[in-house]
TORVOTOR-498117 format. One record per residue (C-alpha): residue number from 1; x, z, y negated. Coordinates in steps of 0.2 Angstrom, whole numbers, plus 2048, in hexadecimal, padded with zeros to 3 digits. Last residue first. Layout:
# residues N
<k: NUM x: X z: Z y: Y>
...
//
This chain:
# residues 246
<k: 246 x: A65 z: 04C y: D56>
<k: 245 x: A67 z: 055 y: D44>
<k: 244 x: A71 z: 051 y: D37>
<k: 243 x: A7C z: 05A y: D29>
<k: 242 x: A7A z: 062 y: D18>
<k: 241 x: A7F z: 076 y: D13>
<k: 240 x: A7F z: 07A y: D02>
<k: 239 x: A88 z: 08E y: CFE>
<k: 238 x: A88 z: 09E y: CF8>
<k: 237 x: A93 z: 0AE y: CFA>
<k: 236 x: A94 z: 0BE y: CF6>
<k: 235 x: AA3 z: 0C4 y: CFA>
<k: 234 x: AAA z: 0D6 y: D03>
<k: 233 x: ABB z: 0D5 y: D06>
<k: 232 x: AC5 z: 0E3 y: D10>
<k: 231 x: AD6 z: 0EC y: D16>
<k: 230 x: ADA z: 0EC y: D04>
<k: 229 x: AE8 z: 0E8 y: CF5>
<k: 228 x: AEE z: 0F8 y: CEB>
<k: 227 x: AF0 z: 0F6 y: CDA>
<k: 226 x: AF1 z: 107 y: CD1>
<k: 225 x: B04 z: 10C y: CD6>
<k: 224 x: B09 z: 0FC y: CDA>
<k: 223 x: B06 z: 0EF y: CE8>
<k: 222 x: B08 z: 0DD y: CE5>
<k: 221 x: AF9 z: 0D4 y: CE6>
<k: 220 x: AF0 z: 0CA y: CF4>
<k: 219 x: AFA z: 0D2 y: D04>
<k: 218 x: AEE z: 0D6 y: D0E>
<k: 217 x: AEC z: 0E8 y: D13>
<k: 216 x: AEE z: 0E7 y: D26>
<k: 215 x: AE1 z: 0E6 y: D34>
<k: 214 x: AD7 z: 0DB y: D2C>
<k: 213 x: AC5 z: 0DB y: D25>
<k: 212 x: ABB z: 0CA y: D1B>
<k: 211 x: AA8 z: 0CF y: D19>
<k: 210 x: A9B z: 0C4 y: D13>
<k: 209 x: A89 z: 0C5 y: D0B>
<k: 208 x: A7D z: 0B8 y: D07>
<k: 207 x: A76 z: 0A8 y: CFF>
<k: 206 x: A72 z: 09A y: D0B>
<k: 205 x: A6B z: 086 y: D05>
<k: 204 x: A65 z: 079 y: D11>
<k: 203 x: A64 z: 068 y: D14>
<k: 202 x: A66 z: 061 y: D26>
<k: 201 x: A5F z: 04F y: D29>
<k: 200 x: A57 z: 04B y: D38>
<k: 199 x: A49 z: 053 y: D32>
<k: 198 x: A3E z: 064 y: D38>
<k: 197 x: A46 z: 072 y: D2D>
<k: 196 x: A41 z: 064 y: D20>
<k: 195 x: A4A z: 071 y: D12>
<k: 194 x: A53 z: 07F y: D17>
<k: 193 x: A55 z: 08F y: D0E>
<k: 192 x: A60 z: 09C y: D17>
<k: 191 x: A61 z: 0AD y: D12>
<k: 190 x: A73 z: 0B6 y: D16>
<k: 189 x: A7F z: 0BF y: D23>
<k: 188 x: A90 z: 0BE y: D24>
<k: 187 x: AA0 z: 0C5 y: D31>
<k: 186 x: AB5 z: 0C2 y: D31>
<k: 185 x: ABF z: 0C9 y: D39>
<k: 184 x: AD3 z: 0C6 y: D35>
<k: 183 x: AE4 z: 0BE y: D3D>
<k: 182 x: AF2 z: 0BC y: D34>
<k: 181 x: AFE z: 0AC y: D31>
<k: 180 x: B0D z: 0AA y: D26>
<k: 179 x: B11 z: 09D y: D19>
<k: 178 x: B22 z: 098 y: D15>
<k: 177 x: B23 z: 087 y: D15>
<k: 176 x: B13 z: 086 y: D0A>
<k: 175 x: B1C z: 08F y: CFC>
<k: 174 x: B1C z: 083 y: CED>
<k: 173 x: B0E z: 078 y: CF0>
<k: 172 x: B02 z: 07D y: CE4>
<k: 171 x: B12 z: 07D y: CD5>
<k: 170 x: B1B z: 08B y: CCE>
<k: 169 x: B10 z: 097 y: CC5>
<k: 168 x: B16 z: 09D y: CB2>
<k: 167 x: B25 z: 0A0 y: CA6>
<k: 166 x: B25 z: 0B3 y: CAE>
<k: 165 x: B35 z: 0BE y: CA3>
<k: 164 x: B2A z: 0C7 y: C98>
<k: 163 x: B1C z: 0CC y: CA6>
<k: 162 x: B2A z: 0D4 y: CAF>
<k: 161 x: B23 z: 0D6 y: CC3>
<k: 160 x: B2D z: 0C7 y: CCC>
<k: 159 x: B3E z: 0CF y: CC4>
<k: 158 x: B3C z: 0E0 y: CC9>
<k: 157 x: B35 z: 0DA y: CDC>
<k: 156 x: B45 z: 0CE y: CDC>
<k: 155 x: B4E z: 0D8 y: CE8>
<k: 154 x: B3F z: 0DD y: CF5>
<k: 153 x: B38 z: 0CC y: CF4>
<k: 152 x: B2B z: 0C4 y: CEB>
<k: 151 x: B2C z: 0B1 y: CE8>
<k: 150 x: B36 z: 0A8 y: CD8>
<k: 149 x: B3A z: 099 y: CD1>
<k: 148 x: B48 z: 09B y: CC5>
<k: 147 x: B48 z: 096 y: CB5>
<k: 146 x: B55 z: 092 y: CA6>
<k: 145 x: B60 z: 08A y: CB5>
<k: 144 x: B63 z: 07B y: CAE>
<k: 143 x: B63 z: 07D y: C9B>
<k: 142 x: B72 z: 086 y: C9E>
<k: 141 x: B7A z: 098 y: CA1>
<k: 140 x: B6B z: 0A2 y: CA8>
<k: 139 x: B6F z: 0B3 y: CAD>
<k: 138 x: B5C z: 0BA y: CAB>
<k: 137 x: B54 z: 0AC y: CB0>
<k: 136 x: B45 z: 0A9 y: CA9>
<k: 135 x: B37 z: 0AA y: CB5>
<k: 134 x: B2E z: 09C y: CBE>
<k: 133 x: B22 z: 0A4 y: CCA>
<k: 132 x: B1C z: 0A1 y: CDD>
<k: 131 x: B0D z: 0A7 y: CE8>
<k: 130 x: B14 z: 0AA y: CF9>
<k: 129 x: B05 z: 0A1 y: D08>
<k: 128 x: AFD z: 0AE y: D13>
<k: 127 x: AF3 z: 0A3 y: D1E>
<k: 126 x: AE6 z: 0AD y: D27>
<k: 125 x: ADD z: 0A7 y: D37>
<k: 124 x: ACB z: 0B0 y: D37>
<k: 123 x: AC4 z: 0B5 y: D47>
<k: 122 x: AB1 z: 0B5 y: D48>
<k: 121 x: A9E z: 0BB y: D42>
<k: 120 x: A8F z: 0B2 y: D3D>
<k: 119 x: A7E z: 0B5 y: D36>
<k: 118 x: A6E z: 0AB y: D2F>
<k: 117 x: A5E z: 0AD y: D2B>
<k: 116 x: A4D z: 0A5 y: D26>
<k: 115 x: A45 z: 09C y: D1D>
<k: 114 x: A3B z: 08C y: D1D>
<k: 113 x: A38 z: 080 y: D0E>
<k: 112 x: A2B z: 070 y: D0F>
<k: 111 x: A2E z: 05D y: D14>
<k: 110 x: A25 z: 060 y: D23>
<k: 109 x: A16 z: 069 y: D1C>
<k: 108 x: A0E z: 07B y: D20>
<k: 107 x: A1F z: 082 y: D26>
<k: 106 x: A1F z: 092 y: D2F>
<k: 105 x: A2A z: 09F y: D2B>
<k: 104 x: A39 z: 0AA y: D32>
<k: 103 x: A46 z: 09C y: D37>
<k: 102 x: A56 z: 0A4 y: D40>
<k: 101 x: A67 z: 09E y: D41>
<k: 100 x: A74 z: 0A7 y: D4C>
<k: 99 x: A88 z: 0A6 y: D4B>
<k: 98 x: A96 z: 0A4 y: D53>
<k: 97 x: AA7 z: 0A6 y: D48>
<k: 96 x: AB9 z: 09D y: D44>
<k: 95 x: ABF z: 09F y: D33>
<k: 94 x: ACF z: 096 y: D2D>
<k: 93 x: AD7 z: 09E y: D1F>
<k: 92 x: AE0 z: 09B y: D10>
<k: 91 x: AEA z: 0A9 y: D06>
<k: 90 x: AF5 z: 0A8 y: CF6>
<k: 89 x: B02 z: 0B5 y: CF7>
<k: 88 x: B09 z: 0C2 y: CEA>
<k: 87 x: B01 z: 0C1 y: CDC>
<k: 86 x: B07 z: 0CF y: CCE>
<k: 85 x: B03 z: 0C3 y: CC1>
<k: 84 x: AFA z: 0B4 y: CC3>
<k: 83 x: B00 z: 0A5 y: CBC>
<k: 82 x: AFB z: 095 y: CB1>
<k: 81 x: B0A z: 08B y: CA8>
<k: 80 x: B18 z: 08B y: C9A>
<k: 79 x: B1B z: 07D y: C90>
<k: 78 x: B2A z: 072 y: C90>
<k: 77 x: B3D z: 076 y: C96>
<k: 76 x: B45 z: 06F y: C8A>
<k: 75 x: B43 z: 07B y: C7F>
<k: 74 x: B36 z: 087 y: C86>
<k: 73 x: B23 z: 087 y: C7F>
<k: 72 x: B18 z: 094 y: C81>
<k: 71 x: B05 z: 095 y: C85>
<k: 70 x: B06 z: 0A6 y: C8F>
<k: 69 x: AFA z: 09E y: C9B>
<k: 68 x: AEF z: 0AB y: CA6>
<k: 67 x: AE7 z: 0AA y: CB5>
<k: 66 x: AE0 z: 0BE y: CBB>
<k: 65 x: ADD z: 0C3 y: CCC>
<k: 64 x: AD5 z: 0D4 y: CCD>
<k: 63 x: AC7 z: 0CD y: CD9>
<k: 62 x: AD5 z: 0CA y: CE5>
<k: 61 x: AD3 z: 0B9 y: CEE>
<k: 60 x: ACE z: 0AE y: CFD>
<k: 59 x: ACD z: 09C y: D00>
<k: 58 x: AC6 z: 091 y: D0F>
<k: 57 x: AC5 z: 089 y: D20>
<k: 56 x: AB7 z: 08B y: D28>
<k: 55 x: AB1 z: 086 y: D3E>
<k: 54 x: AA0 z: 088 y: D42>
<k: 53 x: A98 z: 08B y: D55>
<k: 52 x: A84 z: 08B y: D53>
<k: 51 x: A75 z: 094 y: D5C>
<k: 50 x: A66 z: 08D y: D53>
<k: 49 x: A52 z: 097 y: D55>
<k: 48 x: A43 z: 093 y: D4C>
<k: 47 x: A41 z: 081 y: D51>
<k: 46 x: A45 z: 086 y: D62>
<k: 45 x: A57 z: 088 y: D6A>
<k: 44 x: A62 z: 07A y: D5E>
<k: 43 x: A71 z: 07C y: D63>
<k: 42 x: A7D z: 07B y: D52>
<k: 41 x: A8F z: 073 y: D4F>
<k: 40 x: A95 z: 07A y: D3E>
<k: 39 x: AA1 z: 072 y: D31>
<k: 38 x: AAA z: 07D y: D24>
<k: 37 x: AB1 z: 07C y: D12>
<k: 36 x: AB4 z: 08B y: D07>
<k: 35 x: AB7 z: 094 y: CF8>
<k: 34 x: ABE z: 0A5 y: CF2>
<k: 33 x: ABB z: 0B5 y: CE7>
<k: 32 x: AA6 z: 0B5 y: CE2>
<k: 31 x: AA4 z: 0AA y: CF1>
<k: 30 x: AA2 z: 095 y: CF1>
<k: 29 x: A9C z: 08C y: D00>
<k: 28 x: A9A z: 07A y: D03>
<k: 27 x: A90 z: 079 y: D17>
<k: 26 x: A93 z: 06C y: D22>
<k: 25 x: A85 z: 069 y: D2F>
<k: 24 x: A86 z: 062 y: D42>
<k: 23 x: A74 z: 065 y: D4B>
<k: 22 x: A6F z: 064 y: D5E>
<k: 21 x: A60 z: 066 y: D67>
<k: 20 x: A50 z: 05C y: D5C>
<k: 19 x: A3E z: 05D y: D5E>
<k: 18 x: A39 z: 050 y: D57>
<k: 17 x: A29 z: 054 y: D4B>
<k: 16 x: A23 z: 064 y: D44>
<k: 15 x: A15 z: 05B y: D3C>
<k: 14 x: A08 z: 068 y: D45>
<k: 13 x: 9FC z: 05B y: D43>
<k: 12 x: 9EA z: 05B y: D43>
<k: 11 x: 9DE z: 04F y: D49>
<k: 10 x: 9D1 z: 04B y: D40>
<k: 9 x: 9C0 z: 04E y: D47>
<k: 8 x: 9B6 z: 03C y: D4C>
<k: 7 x: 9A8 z: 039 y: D40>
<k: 6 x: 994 z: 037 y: D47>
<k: 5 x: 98C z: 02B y: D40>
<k: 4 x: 979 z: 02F y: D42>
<k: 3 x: 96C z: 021 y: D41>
<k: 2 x: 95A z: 024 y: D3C>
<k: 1 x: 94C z: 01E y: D44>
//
C-alpha cells in the first residue's frame, strides 16, 4: 500500500509587524530660497494614517538675492568681503504646524517603499534680523574710521544703496540685538517615501510644495521703483526625515 505524506500549508504573513503608536522624527530640509531643521512628534492612528505636532526653525530668502565680492584690497584695511546689495534684513523663523500623514500603498515586503502623503499648516514666528555693510566713509579722516558699519535707515538710505561706496557684509552676528519679531502662515504639502514604513526606525524622504504668507510685505530687500518685496513665498522644497518609532 502506498503511503501518502501529506504537507502542512505554509502560513502566510502579512509582515507588518509591531504595531506601533508613537514616532519622534527629525527631518533636514533644503528649499529653493531657504533651509531648515525641525523635529516632529507623530500619533500613529493605523499603519496608513499618523497625526503629528512638529516644531522648524529655519532660513528664508528673496530669490533676487545676489552675493558678490568686489575682490579689492584696502590699505591697511585688508581685503574686501561677501555682501548682498540692497539686503535689508536677514530672516529666521520658527514654524509651528499640525499636520497629517497618509500611506497610499500596500507593501509586499517589510523592508520595501511605501507612499504616500503628507500636509501641514501653522504659525510661523519671524525673526527680522538688519543685514549690515561696511561702506567707505565719506568724511573719513584716518585709517581708523575708513569704514563704517552700516544698517538701513531713513538718513543713511543714500549712503546704504551706493554700489561704489560698499566694502562688503559685516560679520554673521552683527545685528542680533536688533532683531524684531513678526508673525506669518505658513502651509505644505508633498510625496512621502518611506522605507520599513513598518520598523522601529524611521527613514523617509518628502518632496513638495510650500507656502510662507504675512500680513505685511517683508522686508527682504529694500524697496525701489522695480523691487518690490512680497506678501508671499512659494518654495519647493525637499528633505530626509530619520527618527524611531515605539
Amino acid at each position: 500500500m502506498t503511503q501518502v505524506v501529506f504537507q502542512p500549508k505554509q502560513i502566510e504573513f502579512n509582515n507588518k509587524g509591531v504595531l506601533y503608536d508613537f514616532e519622534r522624527t527629525f527631518d533636514l530640509k533644503f528649499y529653493n530660497n531657504g533651509i531648515g531643521f525641525a523635529v516632529s512628534f507623530g500619533e500613529i492612528e493605523s499603519y496608513y494614517k499618523t497625526d503629528y505636532f512638529t516644531i522648524e526653525f529655519g532660513t528664508l530668502k528673496d530669490f533676487r538675492e545676489r552675493r558678490q565680492n568686489k575682490n579689492v584690497n584696502l590699505s591697511g584695511i585688508g581685503l574686501s568681503s561677501s555682501f548682498i546689495y540692497g539686503k535689508q534684513n536677514s530672516i529666521y523663523m520658527f514654524k509651528f504646524a499640525r499636520g497629517k500623514k497618509q500611506y497610499l500603498t500596500e507593501k509586499a515586503k517589510r523592508k520595501g517603499l511605501a507612499v504616500g502623503i503628507n500636509y501641514n499648516y501653522g504659525l510661523s514666528l519671524v525673526m527680522k534680523k538688519p543685514y549690515y555693510v561696511r561702506v567707505v566713509n565719506p568724511e573719513f579722516t584716518g585709517p581708523e574710521d575708513v569704514l563704517l558699519t552700516e544698517r538701513l535707515t531713513d538718513e543713511n538710505k543714500d549712503l546704504f544703496l551706493d554700489y561704489n561706496q560698499i566694502f562688503g557684509g559685516a560679520g554673521f552676528f552683527e545685528g542680533f540685538w536688533n532683531i524684531r519679531p513678526t508673525v506669518g502662515l505658513h502651509a505644505k504639502a508633498g510625496a512621502h517615501f518611506a522605507f520599513g514604513a513598518f520598523d522601529k526606525s524611521v527613514k523617509a524622504i518628502e518632496v513638495g510644495l510650500q507656502v510662507d504668507a504675512f500680513p505685511r510685505r517683508l522686508p527682504i530687500l529694500v524697496e525701489r521703483d522695480d523691487i518690490k518685496n512680497k506678501y508671499a513665498y512659494i518654495n519647493l522644497y525637499i528633505f530626509a526625515q530619520f527618527g524611531k518609532r515605539r
